[in-house]
C-alpha positions, 0 to 999 in steps of 0.5 A: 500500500502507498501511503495517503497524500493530504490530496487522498486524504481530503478527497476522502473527507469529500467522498470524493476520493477513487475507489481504487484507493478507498481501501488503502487510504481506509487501511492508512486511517485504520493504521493512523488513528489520530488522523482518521481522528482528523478527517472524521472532524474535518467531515462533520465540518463538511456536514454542519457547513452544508447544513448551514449554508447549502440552502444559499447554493440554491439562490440565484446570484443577485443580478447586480452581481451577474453584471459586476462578474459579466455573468449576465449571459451565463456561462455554459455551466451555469446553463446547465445548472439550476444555479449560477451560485455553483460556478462560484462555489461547487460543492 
C-alpha cells in the first residue's frame, strides 16, 4: 500500500476520493488513528457547513452581481445548472 497524500486524504473527507484507493487510504486511517481522528472532524465540518449554508447554493446570484462578474449571459455551466451560485462555489 502507498501511503495517503493530504490530496487522498481530503478527497476522502469529500467522498470524493477513487475507489481504487478507498481501501488503502481506509487501511492508512485504520493504521493512523489520530488522523482518521482528523478527517472524521474535518467531515462533520463538511456536514454542519452544508447544513448551514447549502440552502444559499440554491439562490440565484443577485443580478447586480451577474453584471459586476459579466455573468449576465451565463456561462455554459451555469446553463446547465439550476444555479449560477455553483460556478462560484461547487460543492
Amino acid at each position: 500500500m502507498n501511503p495517503a497524500s493530504e490530496a487522498e486524504l481530503q478527497a476522502w473527507v469529500d467522498g470524493k476520493l477513487d475507489l481504487a484507493r478507498q481501501a488503502d487510504v481506509a487501511s492508512y486511517l485504520k493504521n493512523h488513528p489520530g488522523e482518521g481522528e482528523r478527517l472524521r472532524a474535518y467531515r462533520q465540518q463538511n456536514i454542519a457547513l452544508r447544513a448551514l449554508y447549502g440552502p444559499v447554493l440554491e439562490e440565484s446570484i443577485p443580478r447586480n452581481m451577474l453584471r459586476t462578474r459579466n455573468l449576465s449571459a451565463g456561462c455554459g455551466r451555469c446553463a446547465a445548472m439550476r444555479s449560477a451560485w455553483r460556478c462560484w462555489f461547487p460543492a
